[in-house]
C-alpha positions as CSV (number, residue, x, y, z in Angstrom):
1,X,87.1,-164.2,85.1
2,X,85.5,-164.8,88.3
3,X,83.8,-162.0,90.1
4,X,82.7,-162.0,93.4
5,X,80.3,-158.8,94.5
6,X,80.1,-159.0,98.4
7,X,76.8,-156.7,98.7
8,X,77.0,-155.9,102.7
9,X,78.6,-157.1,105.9
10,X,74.9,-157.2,107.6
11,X,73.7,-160.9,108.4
12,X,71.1,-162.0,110.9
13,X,73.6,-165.3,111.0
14,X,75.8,-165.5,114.3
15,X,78.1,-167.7,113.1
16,X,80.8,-169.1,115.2
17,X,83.0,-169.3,112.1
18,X,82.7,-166.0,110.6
19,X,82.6,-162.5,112.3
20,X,80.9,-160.4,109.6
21,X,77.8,-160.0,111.8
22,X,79.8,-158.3,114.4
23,X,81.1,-155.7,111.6
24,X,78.1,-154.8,109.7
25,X,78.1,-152.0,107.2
26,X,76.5,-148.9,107.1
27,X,73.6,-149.3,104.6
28,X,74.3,-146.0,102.8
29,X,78.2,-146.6,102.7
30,X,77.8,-149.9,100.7
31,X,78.1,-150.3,97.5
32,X,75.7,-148.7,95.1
33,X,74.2,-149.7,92.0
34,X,75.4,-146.8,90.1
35,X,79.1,-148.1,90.7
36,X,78.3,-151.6,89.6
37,X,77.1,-150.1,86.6
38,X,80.4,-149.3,85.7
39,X,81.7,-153.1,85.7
40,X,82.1,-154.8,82.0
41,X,80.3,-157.8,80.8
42,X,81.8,-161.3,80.3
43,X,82.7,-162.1,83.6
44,X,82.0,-166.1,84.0
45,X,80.3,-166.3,87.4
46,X,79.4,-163.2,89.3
47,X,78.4,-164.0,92.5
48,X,76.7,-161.8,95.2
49,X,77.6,-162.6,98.5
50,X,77.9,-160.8,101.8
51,X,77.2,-161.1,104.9
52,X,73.7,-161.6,103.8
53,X,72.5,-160.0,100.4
54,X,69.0,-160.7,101.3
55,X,69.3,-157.9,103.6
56,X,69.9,-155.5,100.6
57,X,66.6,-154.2,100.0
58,X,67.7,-153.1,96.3
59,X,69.0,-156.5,96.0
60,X,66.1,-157.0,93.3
61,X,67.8,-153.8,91.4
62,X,71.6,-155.1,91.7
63,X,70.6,-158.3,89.9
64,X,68.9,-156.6,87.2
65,X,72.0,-154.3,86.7
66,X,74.3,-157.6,86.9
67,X,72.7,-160.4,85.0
68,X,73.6,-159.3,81.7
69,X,77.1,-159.0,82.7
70,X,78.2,-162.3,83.3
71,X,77.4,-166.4,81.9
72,X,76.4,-167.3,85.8
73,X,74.7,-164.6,88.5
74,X,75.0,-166.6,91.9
75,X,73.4,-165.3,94.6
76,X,75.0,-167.0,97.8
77,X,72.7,-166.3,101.3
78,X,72.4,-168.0,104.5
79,X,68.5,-168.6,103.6
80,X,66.9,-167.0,106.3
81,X,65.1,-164.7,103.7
82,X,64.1,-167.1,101.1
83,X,60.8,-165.1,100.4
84,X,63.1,-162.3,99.2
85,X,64.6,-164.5,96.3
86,X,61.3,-165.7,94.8
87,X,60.4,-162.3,92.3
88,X,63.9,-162.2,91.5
89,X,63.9,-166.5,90.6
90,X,60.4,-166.0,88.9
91,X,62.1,-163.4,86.5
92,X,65.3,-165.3,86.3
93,X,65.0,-169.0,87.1
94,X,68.6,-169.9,85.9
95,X,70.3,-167.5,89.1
96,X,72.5,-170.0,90.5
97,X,71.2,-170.1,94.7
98,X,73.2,-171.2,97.4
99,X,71.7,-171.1,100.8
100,X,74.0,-172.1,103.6
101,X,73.3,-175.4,105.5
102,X,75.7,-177.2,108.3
103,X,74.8,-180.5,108.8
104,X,71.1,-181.8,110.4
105,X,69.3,-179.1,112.4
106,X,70.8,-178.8,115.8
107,X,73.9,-179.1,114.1
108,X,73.5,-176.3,111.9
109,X,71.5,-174.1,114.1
110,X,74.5,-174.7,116.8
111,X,77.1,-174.0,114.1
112,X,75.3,-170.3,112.9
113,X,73.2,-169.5,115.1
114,X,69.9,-169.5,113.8
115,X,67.0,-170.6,115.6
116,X,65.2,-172.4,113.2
117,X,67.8,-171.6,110.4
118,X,67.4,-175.6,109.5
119,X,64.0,-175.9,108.8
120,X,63.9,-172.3,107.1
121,X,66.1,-172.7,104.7
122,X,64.9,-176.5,103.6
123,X,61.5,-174.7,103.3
124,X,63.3,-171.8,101.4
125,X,65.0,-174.1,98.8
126,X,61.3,-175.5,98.0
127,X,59.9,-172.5,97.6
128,X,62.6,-171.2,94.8
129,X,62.5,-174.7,93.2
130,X,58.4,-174.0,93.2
131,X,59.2,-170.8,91.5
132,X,61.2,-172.3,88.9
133,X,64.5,-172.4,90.0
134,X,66.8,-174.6,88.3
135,X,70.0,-174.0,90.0
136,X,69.6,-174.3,93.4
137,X,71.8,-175.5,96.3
138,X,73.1,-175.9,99.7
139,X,76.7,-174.6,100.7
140,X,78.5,-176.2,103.8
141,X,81.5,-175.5,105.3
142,X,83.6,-178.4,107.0
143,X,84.6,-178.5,110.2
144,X,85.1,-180.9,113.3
145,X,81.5,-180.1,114.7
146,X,79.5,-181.2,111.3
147,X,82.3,-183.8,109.1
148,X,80.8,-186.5,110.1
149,X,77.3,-185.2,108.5
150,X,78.6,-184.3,105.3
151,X,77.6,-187.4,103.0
152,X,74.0,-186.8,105.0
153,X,73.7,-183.3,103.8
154,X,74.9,-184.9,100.2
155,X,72.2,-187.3,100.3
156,X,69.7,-185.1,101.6
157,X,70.4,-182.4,98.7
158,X,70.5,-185.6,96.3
159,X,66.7,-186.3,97.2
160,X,65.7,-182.5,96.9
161,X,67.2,-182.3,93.6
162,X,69.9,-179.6,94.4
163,X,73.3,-179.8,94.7
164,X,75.9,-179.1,97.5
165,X,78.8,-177.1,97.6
166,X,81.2,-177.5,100.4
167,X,84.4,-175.2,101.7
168,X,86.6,-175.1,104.7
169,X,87.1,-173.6,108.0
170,X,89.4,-170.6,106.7
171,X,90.3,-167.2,107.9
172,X,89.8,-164.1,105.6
173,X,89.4,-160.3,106.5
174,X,85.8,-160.9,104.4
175,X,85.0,-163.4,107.8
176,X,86.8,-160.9,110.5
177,X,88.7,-164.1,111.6
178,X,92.5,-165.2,112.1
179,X,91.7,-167.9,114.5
180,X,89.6,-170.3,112.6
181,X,91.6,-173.7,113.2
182,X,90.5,-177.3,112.9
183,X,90.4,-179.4,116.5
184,X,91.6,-182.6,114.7
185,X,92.8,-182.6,111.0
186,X,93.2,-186.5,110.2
187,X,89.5,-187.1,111.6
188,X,88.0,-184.5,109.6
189,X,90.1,-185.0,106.6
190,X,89.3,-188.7,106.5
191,X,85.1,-187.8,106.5
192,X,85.9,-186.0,103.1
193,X,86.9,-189.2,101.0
194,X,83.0,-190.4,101.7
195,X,81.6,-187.4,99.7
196,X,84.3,-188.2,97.0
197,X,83.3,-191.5,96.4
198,X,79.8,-190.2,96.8
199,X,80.2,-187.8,94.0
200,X,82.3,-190.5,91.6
201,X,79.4,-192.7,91.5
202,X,77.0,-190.6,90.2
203,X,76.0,-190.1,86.7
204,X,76.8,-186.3,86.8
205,X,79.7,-184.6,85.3
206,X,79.9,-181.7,87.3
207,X,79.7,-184.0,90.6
208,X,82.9,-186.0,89.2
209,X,84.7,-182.9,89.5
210,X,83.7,-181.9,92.7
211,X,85.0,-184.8,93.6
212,X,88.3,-183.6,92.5
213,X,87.7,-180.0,94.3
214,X,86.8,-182.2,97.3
215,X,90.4,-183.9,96.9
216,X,92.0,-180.3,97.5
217,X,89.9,-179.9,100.5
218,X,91.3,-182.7,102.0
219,X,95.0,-181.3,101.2
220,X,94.0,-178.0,102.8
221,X,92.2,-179.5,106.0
222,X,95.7,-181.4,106.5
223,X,97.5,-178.4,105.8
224,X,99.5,-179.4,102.8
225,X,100.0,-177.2,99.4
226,X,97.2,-177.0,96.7
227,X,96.7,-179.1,94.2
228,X,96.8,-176.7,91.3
229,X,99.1,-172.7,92.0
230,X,96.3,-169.9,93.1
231,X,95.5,-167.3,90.3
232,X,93.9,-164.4,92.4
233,X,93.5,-161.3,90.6
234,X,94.0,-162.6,87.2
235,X,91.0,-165.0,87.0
236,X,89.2,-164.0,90.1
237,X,88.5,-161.1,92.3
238,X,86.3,-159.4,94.8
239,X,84.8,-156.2,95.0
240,X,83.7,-155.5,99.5
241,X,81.3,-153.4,100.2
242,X,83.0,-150.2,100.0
243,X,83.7,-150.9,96.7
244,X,87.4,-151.7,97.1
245,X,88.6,-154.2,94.5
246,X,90.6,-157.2,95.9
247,X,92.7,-159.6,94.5
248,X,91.3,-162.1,96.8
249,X,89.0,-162.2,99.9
250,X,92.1,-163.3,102.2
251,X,94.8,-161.0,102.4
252,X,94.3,-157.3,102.9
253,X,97.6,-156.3,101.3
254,X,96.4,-157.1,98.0
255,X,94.4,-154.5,96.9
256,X,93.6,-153.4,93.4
257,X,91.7,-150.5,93.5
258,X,88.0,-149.0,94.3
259,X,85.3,-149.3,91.1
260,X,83.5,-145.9,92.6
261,X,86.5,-144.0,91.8
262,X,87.8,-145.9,89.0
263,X,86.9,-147.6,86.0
264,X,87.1,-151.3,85.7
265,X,90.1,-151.0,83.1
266,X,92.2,-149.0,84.9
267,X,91.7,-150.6,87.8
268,X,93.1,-153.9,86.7
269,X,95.6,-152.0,84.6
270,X,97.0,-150.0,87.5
271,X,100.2,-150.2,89.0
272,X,98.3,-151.4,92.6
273,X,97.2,-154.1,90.4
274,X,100.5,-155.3,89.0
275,X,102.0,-154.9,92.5
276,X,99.0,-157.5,94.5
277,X,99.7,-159.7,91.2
278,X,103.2,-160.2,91.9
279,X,102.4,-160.8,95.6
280,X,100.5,-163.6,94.2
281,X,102.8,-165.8,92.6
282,X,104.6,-165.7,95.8
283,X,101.9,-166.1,98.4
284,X,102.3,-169.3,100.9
285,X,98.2,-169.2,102.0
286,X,96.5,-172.5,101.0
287,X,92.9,-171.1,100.2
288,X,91.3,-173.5,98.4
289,X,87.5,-172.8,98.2
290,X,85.3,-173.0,95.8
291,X,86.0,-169.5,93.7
292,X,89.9,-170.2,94.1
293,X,90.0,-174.0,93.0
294,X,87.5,-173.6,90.2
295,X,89.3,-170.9,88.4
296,X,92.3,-172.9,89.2
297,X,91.4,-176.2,87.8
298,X,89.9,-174.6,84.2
299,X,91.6,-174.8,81.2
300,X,93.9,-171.3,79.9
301,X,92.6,-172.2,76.1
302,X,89.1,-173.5,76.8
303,X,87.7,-171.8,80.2
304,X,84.6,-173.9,79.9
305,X,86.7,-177.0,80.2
306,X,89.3,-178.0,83.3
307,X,92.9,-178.4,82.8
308,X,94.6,-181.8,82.3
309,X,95.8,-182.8,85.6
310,X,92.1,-182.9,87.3
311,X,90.3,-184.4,83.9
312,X,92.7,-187.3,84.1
313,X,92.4,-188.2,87.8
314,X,88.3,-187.8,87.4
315,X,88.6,-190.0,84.4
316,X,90.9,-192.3,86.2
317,X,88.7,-193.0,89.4
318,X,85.4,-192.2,87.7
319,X,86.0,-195.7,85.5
320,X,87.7,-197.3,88.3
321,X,84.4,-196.4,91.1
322,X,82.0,-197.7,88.1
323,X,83.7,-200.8,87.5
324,X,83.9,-201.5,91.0
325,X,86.8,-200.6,92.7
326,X,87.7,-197.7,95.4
327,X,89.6,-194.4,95.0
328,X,93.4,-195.3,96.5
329,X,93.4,-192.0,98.5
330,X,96.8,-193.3,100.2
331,X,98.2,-192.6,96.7
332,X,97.1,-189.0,96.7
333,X,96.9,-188.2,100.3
334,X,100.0,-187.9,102.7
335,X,97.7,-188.7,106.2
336,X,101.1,-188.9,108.1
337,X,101.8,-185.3,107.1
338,X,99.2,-183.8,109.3
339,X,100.1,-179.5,110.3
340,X,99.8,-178.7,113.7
341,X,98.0,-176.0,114.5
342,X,96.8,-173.6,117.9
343,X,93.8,-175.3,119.1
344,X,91.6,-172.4,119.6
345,X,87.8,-173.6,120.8
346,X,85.0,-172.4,119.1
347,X,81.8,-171.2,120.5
348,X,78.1,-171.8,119.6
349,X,76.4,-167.9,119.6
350,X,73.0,-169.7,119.5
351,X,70.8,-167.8,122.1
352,X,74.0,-165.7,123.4
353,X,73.6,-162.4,123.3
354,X,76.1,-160.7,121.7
355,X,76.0,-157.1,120.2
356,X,76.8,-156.0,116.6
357,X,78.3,-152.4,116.2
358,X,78.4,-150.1,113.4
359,X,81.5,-148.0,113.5
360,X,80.6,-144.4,112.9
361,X,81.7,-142.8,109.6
362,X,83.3,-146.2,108.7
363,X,83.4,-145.3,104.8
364,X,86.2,-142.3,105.8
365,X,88.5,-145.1,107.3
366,X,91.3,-146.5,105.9
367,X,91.6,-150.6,104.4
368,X,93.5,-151.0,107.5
369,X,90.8,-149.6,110.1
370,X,88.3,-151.4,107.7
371,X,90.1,-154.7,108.2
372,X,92.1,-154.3,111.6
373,X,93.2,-158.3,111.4
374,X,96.4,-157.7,109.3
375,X,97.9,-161.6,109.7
376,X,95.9,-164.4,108.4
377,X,97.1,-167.9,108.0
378,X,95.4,-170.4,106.0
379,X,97.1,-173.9,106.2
């Protein structure tokens, strides 16, 4: 199982795609080490996210409590704090980094409003590769302003030596959003078959399927069903930072408990549990992202390996890339089936002021003060 810890919803981001930094958390209402203590080892990846984890000044401690507890830590940050990471990559050089890059540097700056975010976080991931990191990467999410960069930011991890992960616009009560909507789907979609091929000709494994993962984020940028049925809650989860348990990072009606009142066991044994479960067989949302298409595409027998349908088609158009040929995404991809959606604009916050507020006594509030966007579509 997948297990996502998101640490705090403070970021010095101002992303235009993602509203955590307008809803940050109170620093003592956020999840303490003492209740990630009680978590179980053997979770696959355990990733700590936030907002921005970097702004966790125990953030040092929480790794510590969590590396023994799973085969991957991840620590996923927007890289503005990169000097925060290096102790923690000198003691443990195999934490998997992600540090959130947009395209080329106005682009990215524009996108999450960072003055200099570009250049800091290039400098960043040199700086943990210096300390001896060995699993280092950028993240970027596509959308109309930054598609046509993404085999650019590809190439430009290539020749840094890390590797790139890549997402969707998507709306989530994590992000505060319901409005997150692309301008033009075909035209974006299209950019993402340049990455596949991309990937298919390199001599990595794991880049052949993300190339696969990359075919599902073309489906979802269209608006069509997932390639492979969502297992939230059984293989994945999230834990905020009020130490709810979710069965995903979407929907606030699928709840499965809170790990400072509970212990993991009886959490996912609960009848909450069973009930968000059942909701999930049933749900209609097309979120695939990273932590839902990964746990999607693995094997039930052998975790460490992916199911059938995703080894044959990398197989497939791996030999037929090497020997030549192209990837016949008309076969796969139904470009005449495009979803229409609200076209809502999106706004650069780069040099805009805009304030952040923390709600008083915001721990005492219910899920549904904590996440007041009930409705959130993701097709």
């Amino acid at each position: 199982m997948d297990l996502t810890i998101i640490s705090t919803f403070r970021c010095n981001s101002r992303c235009q795609m993602c509203y955590i930094w307008k809803n940050p958390t109170e620093p003592k209402e956020e999840v303490s080490i003492e209740t990630l203590s009680k978590l179980p080892g053997g979770f696959d990846n355990l990733n700590v996210s936030g907002g921005e984890p970097t702004l966790r000044r125990d953030l040092a401690e929480i790794v510590e409590e969590l590396y023994p507890k799973a085969r991957i830590l991840e620590i996923s940050s927007n890289g503005l704090n990169p000097e925060r990471l290096v102790p923690i990559i000198k003691r443990h050089p195999n934490i998997k980094v992600r540090f959130s890059l947009e395209g080329d540097a106005a682009t990215s700056n524009a996108i999450r409003g960072e003055k200099d975010g570009y250049q800091i976080k290039l400098k960043g991931i040199r700086m943990l590769r210096e300390a001896g990191g060995t699993d280092l990467g950028f993240a970027m999410v596509i959308q109309d302003e930054n598609a046509d960069q993404l085999v650019k930011v590809y190439e430009l991890a290539r020749s840094e030596g890390i590797e790139l992960a890549t997402s969707t616009l998507h709306n989530a009560w994590q992000f505060y959003k319901n409005d997150n909507y692309f301008y033009n789907r075909a035209k974006t979609a299209k950019e993402v078959e340049g990455l596949i091929t991309a990937m298919l000709k390199t001599n990595k494994v794991k880049n052949w399927f993300r190339a696969y993962l990359n075919l599902g984020l073309i489906e979802k940028i269209l608006g069509h069903d997932r390639l492979i049925p969502c297992t939230a809650g059984s293989d994945f989860a999230f834990v905020d930072p009020w130490s709810d348990v979710w069965a995903c990072n979407v929907r606030s009606d699928l709840p499965l408990g809170n790990l400072a009142r509970q212990d993991w066991s009886e959490i996912m044994n609960s009848e909450q549990a069973r009930s968000s479960l059942g909701k999930v067989s049933a749900c209609t949302q097309n979120c695939w992202m990273v932590t839902t298409a990964r746990t999607a595409m693995r094997s039930r027998l052998v975790p460490q390996l992916p199911k059938l349908s995703p080894m044959a088609w990398v197989i497939y158009n791996k030999l037929k890339v090497t020997m030549g040929g192209k990837v016949d995404f008309a076969s796969y991809i139904d470009y005449d089936k495009v979803l229409e959606t609200p076209l809502v604009p999106r706004t650069s916050n780069l040099g805009r002021s805009v304030k952040a507020e923390i709600k008083v006594q915001r721990g005492l509030m219910t899920k549904e003060e904590h996440y007041p966007l009930a409705e959130f579509i993701n097709r």
